[in-house]
C-alpha positions as CSV (number, residue, x, y, z in Angstrom):
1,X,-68.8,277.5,-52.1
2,X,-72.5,277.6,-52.1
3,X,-72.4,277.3,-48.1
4,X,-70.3,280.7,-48.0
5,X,-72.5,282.7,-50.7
6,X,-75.7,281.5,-48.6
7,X,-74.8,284.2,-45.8
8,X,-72.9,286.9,-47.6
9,X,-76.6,287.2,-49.8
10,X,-78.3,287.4,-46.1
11,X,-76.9,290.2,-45.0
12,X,-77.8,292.0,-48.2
13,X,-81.2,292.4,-46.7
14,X,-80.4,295.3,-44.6
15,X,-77.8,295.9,-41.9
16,X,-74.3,294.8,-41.0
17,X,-72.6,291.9,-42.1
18,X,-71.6,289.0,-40.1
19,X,-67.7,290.1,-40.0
20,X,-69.2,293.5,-39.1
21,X,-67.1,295.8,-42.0
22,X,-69.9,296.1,-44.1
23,X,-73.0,298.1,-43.8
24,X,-76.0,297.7,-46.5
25,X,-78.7,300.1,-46.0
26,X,-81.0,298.6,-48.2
27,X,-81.8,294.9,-50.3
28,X,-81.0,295.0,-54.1
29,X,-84.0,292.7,-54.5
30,X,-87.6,292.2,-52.7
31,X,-87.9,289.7,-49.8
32,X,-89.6,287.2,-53.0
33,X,-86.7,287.4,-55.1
34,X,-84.6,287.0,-51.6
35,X,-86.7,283.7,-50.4
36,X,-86.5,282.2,-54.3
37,X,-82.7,282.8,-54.2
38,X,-82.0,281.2,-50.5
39,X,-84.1,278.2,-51.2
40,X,-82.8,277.5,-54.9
41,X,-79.2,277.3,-53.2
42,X,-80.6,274.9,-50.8
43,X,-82.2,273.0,-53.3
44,X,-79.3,272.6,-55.3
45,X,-77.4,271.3,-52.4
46,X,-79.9,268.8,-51.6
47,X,-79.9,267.6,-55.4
48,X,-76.6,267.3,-55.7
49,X,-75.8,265.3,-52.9
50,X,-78.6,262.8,-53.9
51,X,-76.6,262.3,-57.1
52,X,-73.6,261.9,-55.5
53,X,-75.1,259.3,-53.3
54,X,-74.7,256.4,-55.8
55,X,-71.2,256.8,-56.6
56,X,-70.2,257.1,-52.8
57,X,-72.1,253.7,-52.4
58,X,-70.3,252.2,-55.2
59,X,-66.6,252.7,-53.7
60,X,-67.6,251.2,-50.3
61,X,-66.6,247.3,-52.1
62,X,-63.7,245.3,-52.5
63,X,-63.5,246.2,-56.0
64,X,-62.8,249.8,-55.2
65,X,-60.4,248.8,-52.5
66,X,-57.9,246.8,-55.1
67,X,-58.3,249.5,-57.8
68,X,-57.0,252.3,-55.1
69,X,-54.1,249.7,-54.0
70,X,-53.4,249.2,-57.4
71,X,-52.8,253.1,-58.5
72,X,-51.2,254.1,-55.9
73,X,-49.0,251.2,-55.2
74,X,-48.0,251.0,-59.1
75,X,-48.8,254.1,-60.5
76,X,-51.5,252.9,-62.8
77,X,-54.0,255.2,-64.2
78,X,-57.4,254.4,-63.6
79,X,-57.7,252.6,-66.8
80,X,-55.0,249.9,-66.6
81,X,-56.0,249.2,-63.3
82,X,-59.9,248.6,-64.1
83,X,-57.5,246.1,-67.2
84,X,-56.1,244.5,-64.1
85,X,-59.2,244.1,-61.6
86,X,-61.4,242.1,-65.2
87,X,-58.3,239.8,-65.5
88,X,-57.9,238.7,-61.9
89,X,-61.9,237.8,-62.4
90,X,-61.4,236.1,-65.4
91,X,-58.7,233.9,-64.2
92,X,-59.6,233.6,-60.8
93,X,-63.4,234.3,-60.5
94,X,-64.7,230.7,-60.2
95,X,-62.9,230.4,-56.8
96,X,-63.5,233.0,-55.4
97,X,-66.3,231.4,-53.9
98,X,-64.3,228.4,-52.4
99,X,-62.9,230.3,-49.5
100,X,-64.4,228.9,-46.1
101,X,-65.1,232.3,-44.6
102,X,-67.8,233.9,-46.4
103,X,-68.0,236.9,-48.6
104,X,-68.7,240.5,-47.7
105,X,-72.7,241.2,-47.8
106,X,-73.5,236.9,-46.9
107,X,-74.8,235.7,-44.2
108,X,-75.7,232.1,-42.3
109,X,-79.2,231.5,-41.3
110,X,-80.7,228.4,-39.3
111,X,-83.6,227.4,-41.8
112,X,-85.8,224.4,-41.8
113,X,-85.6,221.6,-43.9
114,X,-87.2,220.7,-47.3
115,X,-87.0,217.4,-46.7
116,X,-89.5,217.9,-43.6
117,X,-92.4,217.2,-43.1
118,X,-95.4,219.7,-42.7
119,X,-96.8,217.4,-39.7
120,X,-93.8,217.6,-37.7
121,X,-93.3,220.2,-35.0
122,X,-90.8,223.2,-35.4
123,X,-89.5,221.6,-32.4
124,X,-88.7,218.7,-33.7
125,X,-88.6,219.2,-37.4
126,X,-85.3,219.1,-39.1
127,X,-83.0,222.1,-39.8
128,X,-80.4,223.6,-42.2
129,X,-77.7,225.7,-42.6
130,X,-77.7,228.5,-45.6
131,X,-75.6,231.0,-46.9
132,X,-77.8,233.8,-47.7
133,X,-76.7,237.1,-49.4
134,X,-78.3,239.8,-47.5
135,X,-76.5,243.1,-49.6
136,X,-74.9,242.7,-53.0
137,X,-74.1,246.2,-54.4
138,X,-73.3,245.0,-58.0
139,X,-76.9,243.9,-58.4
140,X,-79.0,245.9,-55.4
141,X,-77.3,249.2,-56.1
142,X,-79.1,249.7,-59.5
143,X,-82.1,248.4,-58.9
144,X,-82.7,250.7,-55.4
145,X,-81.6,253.8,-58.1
146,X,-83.9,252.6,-60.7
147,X,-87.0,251.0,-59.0
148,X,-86.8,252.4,-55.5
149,X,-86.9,250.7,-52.2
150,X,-89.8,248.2,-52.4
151,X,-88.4,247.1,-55.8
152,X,-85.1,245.9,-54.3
153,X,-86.5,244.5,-50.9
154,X,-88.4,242.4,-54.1
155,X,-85.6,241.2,-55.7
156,X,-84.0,240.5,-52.3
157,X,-86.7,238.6,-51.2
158,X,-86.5,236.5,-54.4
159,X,-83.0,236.0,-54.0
160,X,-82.7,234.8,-50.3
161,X,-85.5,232.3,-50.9
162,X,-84.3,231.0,-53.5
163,X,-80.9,230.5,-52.2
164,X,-82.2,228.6,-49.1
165,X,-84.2,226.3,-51.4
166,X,-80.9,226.0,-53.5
167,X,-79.3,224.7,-50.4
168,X,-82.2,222.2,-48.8
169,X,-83.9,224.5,-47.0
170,X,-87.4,226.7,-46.6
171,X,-87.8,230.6,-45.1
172,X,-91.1,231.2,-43.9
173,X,-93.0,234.9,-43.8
174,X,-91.9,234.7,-40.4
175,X,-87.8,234.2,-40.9
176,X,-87.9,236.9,-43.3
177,X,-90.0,239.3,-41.5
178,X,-88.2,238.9,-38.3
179,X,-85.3,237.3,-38.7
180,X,-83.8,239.0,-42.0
181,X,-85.2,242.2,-43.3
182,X,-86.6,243.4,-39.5
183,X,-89.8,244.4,-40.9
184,X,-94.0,243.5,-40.6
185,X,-95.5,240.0,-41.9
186,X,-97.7,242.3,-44.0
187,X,-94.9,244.4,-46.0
188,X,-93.9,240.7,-47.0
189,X,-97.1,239.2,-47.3
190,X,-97.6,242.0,-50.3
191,X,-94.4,241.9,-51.9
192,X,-95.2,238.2,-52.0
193,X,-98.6,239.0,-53.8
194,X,-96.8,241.6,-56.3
195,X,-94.4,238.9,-56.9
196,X,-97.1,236.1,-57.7
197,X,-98.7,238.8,-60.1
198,X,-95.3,239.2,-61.9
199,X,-95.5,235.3,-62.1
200,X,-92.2,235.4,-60.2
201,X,-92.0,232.1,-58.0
202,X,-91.3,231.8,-54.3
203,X,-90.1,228.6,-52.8
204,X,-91.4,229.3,-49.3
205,X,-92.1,226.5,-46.8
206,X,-96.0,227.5,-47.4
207,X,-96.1,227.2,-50.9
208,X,-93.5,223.6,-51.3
209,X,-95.7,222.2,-48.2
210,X,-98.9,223.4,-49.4
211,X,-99.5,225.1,-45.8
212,X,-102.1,227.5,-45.6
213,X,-103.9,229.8,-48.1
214,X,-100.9,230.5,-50.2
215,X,-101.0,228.7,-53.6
216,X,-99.3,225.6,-54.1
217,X,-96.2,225.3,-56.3
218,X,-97.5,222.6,-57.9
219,X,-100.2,225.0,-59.1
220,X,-98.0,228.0,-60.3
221,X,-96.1,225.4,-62.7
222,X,-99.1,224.1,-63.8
223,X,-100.7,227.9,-64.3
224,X,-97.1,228.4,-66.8
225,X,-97.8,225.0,-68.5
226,X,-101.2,225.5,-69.5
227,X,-99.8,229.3,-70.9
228,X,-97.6,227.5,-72.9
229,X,-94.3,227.5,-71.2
230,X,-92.0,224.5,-72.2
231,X,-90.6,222.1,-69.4
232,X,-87.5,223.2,-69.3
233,X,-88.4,227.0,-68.9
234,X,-90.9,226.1,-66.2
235,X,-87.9,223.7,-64.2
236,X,-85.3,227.1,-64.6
237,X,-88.1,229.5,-63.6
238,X,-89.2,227.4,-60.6
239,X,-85.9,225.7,-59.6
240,X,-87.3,222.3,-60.1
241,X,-86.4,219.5,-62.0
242,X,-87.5,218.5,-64.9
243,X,-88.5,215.0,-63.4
244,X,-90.9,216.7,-60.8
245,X,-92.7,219.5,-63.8
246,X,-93.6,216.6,-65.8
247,X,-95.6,214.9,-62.5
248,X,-97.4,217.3,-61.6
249,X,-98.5,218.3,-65.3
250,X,-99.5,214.3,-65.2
251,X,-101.4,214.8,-62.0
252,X,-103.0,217.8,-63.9
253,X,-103.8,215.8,-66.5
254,X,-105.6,212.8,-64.3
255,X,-107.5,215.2,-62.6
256,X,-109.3,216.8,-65.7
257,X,-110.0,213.7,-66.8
258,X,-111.8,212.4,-63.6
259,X,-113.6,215.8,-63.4
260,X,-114.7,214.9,-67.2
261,X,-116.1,211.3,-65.7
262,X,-118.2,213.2,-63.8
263,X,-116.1,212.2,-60.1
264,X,-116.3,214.7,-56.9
265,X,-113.6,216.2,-55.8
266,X,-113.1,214.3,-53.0
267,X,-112.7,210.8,-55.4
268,X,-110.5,212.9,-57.7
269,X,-108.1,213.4,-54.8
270,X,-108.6,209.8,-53.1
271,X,-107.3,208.6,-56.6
272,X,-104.3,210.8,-57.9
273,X,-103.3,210.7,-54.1
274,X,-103.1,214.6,-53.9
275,X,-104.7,217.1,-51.2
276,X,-108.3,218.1,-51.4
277,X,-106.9,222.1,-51.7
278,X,-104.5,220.9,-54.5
279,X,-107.7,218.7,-56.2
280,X,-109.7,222.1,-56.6
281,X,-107.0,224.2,-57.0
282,X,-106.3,222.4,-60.0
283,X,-110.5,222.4,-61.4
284,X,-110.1,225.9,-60.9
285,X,-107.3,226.4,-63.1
286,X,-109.0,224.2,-65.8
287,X,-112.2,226.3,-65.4
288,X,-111.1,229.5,-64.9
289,X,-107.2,229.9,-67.0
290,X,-107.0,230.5,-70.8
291,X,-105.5,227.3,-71.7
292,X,-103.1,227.6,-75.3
293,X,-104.5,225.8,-77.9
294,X,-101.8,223.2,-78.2
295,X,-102.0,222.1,-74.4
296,X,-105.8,221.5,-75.1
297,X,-105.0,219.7,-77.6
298,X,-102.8,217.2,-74.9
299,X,-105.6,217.3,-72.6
300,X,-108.5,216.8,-75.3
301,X,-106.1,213.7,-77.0
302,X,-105.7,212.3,-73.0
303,X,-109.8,212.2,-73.0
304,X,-110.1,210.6,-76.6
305,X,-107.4,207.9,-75.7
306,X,-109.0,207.6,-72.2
307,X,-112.5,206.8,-73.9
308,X,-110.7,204.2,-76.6
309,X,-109.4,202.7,-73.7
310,X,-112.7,202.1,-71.9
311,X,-114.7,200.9,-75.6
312,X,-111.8,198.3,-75.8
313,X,-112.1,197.2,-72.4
């Protein structure tokens, strides 16, 4: 409608219509109120569509598919067949994931091991298969509407990784720059950084491995114990067990206590048998992080027991 008003209004302006059977000798507005009109159509057109966009999105899915076979091929009304589609995943929603070929929007990736070694060559370092999901509507849809485009490459990012590390295996900045989202090392390198300032944890093969500048893993859990963060929270927030949280709080522990005695770094790290990086990495956070009272209170009854130890001995 608004495409056949747009030129019957133009030829308002003087002269003779496009069919030719109308002759207007002069505008009934000024060329302003002529421009405002033309580009508010336009603008509406534009609007419109962009709204529209969301719900066009939404019926590419499977979803949509069965709801369309359903009303048509029964006669249901929209809401019985919406009934239908929640029962089917109630009953059968826990195997829907057991069929061998995979579902729309995944995705099989040749990753590296975590079980490698950082030593070992890419060449000869072990690799994985993983099922990664690239595009899920029910969850990416909202948040591109919402947050916008760097949000959801975000929570994309935090999904994929986690999901290879789910499975035994590590993406680098490279595999997802190149391989997955077809994009530069830097867009990735700062949603990483956004990420680390949202405490959000990667498990990428740089910070499991403790390769390169990136902080360690065993430093971001240690960062949420000393804010107070139970064990549990920190093993569901950083997809590690329980087991491994409580070592490296102990390693944490060992190394204030040497730094206390007075030791170098490199003694500290010769006898907790951790990295030099991970060694000051871990003075740092002691020096520089505002420690909860009741974890200084762990590492202040650590030193007290430490020196009753030694007066004993």
């Amino acid at each position: 409608m608004l495409v056949s008003v747009l030129p019957r209004w133009r030829c308002l302006g003087g002269g003779r219509s496009p069919t030719g059977k109308h002759l207007h000798r002069g505008p009934p507005l000024s060329g302003g109120g002529h421009l405002y009109f033309t580009h508010f159509i336009f603008l509406y057109m534009i609007n419109n569509s962009s709204l529209q966009k969301w719900s066009r999105l939404e019926t590419k899915s499977l979803d949509n598919q069965f709801l369309n076979d359903i009303i048509n091929g029964m006669g249901c009304s929209c809401f019985e067949a919406k009934a239908v589609l929640d029962t089917v995943h109630k009953v059968y929603g826990n195997f829907f994931g057991c069929s061998q070929e995979l579902a729309p929007g995944k995705t099989k990736f040749i990753v590296l091991s975590v079980e490698g070694s950082p030593a070992q060559k890419l060449t000869e370092a072990t690799k994985v298969s993983v099922t990664l999901t690239i595009n899920d509507d029910k969850e990416d849809l909202p948040i591109k509407e919402g947050s916008g485009v760097v949000a959801l490459r975000q929570h994309r990012l935090n999904r994929i990784c986690n999901e290879a590390f789910m499975q035994g295996g590590l993406l680098t900045v490279e595999d997802i720059a190149h391989r997955i989202f077809c994009c530069g090392e830097r867009t990735i390198v700062r949603d990483l950084k956004d990420l680390r300032e949202q405490n959000i944890f990667i498990p990428l093969r740089s910070t499991i491995k403790d390769m390169g500048r990136t902080l360690s893993h065993r430093s971001l859990i240690v960062k949420e114990w000393v804010k107070g963060s139970e064990y549990t929270e920190i093993a569901r927030k950083t997809n590690h067990s329980i087991k491994a949280v409580n070592n490296y709080v102990c390693k944490f522990k060992q190394v204030v206590a040497l730094m206390k005695d007075g030791y170098d770094v490199h003694t500290i790290a010769f006898l907790t048998k951790i990295s030099k990086r991970l060694t000051e990495e871990y003075i740092d956070i002691k020096a520089h992080s505002i420690i909860v009272p009741s974890r200084m209170h762990e590492l202040e009854t650590l030193l007290k027991k430490k020196c009753q130890t030694i007066r004993k001995i």
